[in-house]
C-alpha positions in Angstrom: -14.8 4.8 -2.7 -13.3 6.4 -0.1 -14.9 3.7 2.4 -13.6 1.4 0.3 -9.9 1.5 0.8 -8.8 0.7 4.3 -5.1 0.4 5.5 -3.4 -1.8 8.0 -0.4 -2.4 9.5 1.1 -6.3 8.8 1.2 -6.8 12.7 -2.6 -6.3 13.4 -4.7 -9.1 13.1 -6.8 -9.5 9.6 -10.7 -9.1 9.9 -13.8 -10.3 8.0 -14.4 -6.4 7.4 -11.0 -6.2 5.7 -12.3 -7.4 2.0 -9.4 -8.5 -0.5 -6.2 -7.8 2.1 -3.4 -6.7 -0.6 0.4 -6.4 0.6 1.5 -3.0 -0.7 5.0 -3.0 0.1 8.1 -3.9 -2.3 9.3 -6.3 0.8 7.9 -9.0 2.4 7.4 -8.3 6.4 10.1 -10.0 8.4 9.1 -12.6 10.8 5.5 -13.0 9.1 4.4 -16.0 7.1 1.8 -15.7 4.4 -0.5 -17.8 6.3 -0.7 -15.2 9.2 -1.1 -12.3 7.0 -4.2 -14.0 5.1 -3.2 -12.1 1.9 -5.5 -11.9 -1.0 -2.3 -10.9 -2.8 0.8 -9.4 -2.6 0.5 -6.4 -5.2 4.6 -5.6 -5.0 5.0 -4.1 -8.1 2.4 -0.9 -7.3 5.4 -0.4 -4.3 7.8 2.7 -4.7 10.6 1.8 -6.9 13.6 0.6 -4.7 15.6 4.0 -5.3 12.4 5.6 -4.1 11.8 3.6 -1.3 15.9 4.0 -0.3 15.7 8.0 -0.7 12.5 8.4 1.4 13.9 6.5 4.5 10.0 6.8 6.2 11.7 10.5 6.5 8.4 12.8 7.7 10.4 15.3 6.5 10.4 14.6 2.8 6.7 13.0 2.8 5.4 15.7 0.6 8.1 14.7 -2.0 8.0 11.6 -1.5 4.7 11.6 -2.6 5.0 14.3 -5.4 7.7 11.2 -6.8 5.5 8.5 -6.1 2.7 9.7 -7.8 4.3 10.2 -11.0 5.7 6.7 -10.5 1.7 5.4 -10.1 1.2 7.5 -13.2 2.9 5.0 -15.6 2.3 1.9 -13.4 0.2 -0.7 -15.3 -0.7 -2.7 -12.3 -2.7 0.7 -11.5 -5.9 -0.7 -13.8 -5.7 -3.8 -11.9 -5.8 -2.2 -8.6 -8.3 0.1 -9.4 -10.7 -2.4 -10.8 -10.5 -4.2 -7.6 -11.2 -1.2 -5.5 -14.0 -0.5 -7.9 -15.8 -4.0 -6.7 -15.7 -3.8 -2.8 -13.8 -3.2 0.1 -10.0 -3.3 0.0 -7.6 -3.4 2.5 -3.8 -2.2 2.1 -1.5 -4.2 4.3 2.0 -2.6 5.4 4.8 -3.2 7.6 5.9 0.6 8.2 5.7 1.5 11.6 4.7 5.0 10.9 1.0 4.9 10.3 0.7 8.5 8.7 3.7 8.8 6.1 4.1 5.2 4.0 3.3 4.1 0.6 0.0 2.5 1.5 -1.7 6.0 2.6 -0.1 7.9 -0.4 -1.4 4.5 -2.5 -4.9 5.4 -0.9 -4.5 9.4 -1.5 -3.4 8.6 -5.3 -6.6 6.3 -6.0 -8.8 8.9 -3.9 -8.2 11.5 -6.5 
């Protein structure tokens, strides 16, 4: 499955190879239209919770909490199932805006799903 999941940032361009492109972030990308981003869908709820998302500030240095609170957020998530089925089916591709590529939502999303 691991092949499966691919991530990219909102400002590269989309590819056939991508599969279903999902949006993983709580907020839409500023200065992008829907059209550019050729979403599949924007899967907004699976996000960090807002207070989350405030608290973790794309900090490096709290990544490994972040995630640790994340994950327990994904653990009662019902848009998990959905997002697990599609994963299940083919290549998926997270979209993000974060400009750090290493410590965002969409690779702890991946690492979660991974597991």
């Amino acid at each position: 499955m691991a092949a499966n999941i691919r991530l990219k940032r909102a400002d590269r361009a989309p590819a056939r190879a991508d599969g279903k492109r999902l949006l993983v972030d709580r907020l839409w990308p500023r200065g992008k239209t829907r059209e550019s981003l050729k979403l599949d869908a924007w899967v907004r709820d699976i996000a960090p919770s807002d207070g989350l998302r405030h608290w973790f500030g794309h900090d490096p240095g709290k990544w490994d909490e972040f995630r640790k609170r994340y994950f327990a957020e994904l653990k009662h998530n019902p848009a998990l199932a959905a997002l697990r089925e599609l994963t299940a089916k083919g290549t998926v591709t997270f979209v993000f805006f974060a400009a750090d590529t290493e410590h965002n939502n969409a690779v702890a999303l991946r690492e979660y799903l991974l597991h």
